[in-house]
C-alpha positions as CSV (number, residue, x, y, z in Angstrom):
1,X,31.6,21.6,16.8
2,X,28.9,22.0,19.5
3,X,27.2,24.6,16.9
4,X,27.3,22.6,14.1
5,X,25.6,19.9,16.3
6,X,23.1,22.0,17.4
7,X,22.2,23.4,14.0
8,X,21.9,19.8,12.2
9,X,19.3,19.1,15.3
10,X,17.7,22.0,14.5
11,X,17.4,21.0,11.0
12,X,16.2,17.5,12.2
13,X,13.4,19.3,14.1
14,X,12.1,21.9,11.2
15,X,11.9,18.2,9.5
16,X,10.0,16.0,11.9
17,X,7.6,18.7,13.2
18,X,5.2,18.8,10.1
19,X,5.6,15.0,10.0
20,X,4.6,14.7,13.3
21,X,1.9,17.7,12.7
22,X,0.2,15.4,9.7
23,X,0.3,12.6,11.7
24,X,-1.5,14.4,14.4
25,X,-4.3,15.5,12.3
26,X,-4.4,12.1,10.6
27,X,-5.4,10.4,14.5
28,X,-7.8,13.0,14.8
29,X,-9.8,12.4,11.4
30,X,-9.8,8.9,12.6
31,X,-11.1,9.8,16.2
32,X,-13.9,11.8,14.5
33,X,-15.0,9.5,12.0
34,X,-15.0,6.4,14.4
35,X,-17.1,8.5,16.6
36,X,-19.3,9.7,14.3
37,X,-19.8,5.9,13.2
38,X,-20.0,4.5,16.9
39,X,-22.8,7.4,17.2
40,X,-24.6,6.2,13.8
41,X,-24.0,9.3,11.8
42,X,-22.6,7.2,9.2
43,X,-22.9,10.2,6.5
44,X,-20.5,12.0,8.7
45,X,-18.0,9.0,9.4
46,X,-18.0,8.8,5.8
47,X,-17.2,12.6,4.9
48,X,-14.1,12.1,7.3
49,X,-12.8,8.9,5.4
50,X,-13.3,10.5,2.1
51,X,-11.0,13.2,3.6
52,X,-8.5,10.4,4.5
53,X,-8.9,8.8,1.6
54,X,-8.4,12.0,-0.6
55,X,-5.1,12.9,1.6
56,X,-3.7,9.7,0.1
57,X,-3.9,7.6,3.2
58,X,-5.9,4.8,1.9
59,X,-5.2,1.0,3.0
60,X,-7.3,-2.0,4.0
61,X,-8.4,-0.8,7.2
62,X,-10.0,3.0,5.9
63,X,-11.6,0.8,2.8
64,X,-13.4,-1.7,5.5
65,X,-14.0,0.8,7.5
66,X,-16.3,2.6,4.5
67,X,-17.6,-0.4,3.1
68,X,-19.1,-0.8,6.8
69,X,-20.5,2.8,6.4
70,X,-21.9,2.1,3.4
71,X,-23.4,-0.8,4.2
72,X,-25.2,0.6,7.4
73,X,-26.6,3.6,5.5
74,X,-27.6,1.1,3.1
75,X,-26.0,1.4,0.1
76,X,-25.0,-2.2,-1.3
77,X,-23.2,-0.8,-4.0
78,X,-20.9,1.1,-2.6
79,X,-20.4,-0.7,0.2
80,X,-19.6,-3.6,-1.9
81,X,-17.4,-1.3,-3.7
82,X,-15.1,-0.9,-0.7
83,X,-14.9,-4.6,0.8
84,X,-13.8,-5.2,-2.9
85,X,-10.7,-2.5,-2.9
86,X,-10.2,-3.7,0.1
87,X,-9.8,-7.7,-0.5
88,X,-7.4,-6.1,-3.5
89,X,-5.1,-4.9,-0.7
90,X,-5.2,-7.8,1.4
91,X,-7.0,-10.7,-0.2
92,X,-6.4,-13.2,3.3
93,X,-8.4,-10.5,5.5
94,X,-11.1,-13.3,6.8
95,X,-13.2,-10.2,8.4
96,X,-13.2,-8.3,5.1
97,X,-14.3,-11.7,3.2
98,X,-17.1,-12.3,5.7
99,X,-18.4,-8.7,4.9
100,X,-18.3,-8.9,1.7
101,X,-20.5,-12.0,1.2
102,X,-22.7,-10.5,3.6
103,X,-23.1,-7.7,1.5
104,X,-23.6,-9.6,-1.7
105,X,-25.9,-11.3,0.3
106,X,-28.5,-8.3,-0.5
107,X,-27.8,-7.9,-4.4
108,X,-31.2,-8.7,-6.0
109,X,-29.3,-10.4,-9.1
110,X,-28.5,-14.1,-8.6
111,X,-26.1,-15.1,-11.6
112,X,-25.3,-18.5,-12.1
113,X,-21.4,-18.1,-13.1
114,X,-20.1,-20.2,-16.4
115,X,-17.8,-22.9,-15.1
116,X,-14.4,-22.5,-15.1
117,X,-11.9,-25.8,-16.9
118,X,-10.3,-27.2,-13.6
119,X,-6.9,-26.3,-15.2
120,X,-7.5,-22.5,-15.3
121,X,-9.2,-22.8,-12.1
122,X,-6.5,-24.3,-10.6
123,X,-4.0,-22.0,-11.6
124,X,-5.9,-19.1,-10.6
125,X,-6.5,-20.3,-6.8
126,X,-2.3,-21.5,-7.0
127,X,-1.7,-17.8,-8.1
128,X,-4.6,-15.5,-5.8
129,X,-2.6,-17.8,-2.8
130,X,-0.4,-14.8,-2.3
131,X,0.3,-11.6,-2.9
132,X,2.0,-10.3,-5.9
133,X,5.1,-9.0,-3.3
134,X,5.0,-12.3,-2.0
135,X,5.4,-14.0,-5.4
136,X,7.7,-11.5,-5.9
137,X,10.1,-12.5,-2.9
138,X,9.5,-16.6,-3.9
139,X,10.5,-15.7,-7.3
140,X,13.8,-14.1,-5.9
141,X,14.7,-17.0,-3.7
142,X,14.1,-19.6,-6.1
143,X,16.5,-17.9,-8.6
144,X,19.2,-17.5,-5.6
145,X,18.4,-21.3,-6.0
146,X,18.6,-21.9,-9.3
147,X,21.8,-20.0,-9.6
148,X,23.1,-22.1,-6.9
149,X,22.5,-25.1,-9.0
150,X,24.3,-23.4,-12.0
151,X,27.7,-23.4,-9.7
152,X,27.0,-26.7,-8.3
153,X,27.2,-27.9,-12.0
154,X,29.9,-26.1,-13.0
155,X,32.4,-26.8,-10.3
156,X,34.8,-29.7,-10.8
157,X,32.6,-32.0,-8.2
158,X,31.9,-35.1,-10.2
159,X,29.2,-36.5,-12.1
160,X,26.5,-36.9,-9.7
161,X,27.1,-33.2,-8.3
162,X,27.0,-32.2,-11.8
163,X,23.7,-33.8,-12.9
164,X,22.3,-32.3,-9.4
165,X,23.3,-28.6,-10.0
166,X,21.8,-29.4,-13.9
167,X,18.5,-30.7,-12.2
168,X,18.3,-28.0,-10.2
169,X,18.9,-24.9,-12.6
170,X,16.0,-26.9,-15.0
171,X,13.6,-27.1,-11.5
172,X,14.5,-23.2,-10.0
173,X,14.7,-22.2,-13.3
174,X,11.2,-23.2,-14.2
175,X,9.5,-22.1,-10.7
176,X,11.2,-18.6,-11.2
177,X,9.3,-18.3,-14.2
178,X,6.4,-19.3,-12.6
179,X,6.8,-16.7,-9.3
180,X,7.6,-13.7,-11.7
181,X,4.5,-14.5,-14.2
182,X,1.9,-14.8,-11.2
183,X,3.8,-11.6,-9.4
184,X,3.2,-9.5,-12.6
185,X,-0.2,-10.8,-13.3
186,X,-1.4,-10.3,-9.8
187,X,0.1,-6.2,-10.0
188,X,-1.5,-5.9,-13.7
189,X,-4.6,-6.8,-12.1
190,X,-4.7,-4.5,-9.5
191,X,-3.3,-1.8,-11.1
192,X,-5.5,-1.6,-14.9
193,X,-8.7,-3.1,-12.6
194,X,-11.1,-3.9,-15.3
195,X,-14.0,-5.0,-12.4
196,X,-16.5,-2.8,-11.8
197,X,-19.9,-2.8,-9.4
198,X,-23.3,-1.5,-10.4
199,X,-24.4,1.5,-8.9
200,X,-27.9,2.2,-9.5
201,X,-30.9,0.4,-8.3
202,X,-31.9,-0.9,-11.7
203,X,-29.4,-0.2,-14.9
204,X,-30.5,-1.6,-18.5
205,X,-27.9,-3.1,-20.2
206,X,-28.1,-2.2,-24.1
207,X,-27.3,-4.1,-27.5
208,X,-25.2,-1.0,-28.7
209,X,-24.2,2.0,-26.8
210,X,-27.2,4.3,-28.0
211,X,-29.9,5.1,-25.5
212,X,-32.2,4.2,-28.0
213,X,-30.8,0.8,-28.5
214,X,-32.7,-2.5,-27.4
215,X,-32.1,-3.6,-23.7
216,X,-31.0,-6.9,-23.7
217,X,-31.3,-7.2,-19.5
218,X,-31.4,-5.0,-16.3
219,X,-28.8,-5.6,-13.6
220,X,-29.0,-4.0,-10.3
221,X,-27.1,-2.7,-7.3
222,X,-24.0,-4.3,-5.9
223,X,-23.8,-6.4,-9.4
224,X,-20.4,-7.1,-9.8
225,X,-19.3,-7.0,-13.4
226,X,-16.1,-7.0,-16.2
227,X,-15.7,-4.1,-18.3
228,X,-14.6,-4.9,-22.0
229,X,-14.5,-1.7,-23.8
230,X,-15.5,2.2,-23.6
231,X,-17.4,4.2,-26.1
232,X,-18.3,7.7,-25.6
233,X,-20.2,7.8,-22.3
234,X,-20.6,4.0,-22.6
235,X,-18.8,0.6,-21.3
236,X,-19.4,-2.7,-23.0
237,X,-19.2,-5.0,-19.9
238,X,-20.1,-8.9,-19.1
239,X,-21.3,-10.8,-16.3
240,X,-20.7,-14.1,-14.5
241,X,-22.6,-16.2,-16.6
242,X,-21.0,-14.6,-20.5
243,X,-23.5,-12.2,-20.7
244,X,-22.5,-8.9,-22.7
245,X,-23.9,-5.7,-23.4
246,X,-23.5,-1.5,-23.0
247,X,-24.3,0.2,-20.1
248,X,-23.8,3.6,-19.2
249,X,-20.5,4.2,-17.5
250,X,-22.0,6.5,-15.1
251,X,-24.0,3.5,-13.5
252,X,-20.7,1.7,-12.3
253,X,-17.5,2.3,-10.3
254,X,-14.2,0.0,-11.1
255,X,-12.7,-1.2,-7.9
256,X,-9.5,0.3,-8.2
């Protein structure tokens, strides 16, 4: 018994110690990148968060942290880029908001966006008001509710219980709806992200996606924009006030 004890807790052991091994070199990566930023070598802060970010450890806090590194060695466009993923991830982080508009602060385009019918608007602000897990959660507790109605209705209670539990399936019923439509269009969004930002200091946008086309505009760095289509090496994309046109695809990055 004592030997089978002992060779399960070895087994635990051979488990845990490249965990903990990964984890080590993770908090190191950190340490050296926060250094290097503290120190100003924001190229070198950045190579280290690429590294994280390529081992698959990416979250809100590594994305601020690069937009900040970005933003210091002055590139608006990436930097912009990074505050943007991370406002995806967590979309009530006040800090990563404040950055953000800071750094859009510097984009030479000012865009005057088409206004939005107070309906749409509405819904859009009731739905970006949580996450899509949290939606996800209120849509299974109103359908715990709803179903609770559905047995208040059909138990042997009397009338009023009856209209009640009928009131309340038609009420739950309809808010589950609502929860599990604004949970799957908040995911959709941030998983096929069709927002991209501008990466060059001046990009021509083009009438067709041919080089020798007629530019229609120019947008420039940190320019968010909505891409509507690929062709080839282009993407027909819009901006905030309708504006469409072709651009080349290398000149943007979709916030992913």
């Amino acid at each position: 018994m004592k030997q089978s004890v002992f060779v399960l807790f070895s087994m635990v052991i051979m488990v845990l110690a490249p965990l903990r091994s990964v984890a080590g070199n993770l908090d190191k990566m950190w340490d050296r990148a926060n250094t290097a930023y503290v120190n100003g070598d924001y190229a070198g802060a950045l190579t280290v968060y690429d590294s994280i970010e390529s081992a698959n450890k990416a979250g809100v806090k590594l994305y601020y942290n690069m937009g900040n590194a970005h933003f210091k060695s002055g590139h608006i466009g990436k930097a912009i880029l990074y505050y943007s993923k991370a406002q995806r991830l967590d979309p009530f982080d006040e800090d990563v908001e404040y950055n953000l508009q800071v750094a859009q602060g510097y984009v030479k385009d000012r865009i005057e966006v088409v206004p939005e019918f107070f309906a749409s608007r509405w819904l859009n602000d009731t739905r970006n008001a949580m996450s899509s897990n949290a939606w996800a959660v209120t849509s299974l507790v109103v359908l715990a509710l709803a179903l609770c109605g559905l047995l208040l209705y059909l138990l042997p209670l009397g009338m009023t219980y009856r209209k009640l539990g009928f009131w309340s399936v038609v009420l739950f019923g309809v808010l589950t709806i609502v929860s599990v439509t604004f949970a799957s269009k908040q995911r959709s969004e941030a998983v096929e992200s069709d927002d991209a930002v501008v990466m060059l200091s001046a990009a021509p946008v083009k009438s067709s996606p041919d080089s020798s086309s007629k530019d229609i505009f120019v947008i420039h760095e940190g320019t968010m924009v909505k891409v509507l289509d690929h062709l080839g090496d282009w993407s027909q994309i819009s901006i905030a006030d309708g504006n469409k046109g072709w651009i080349l695809t290398s000149s943007i990055e979709i916030i992913d």
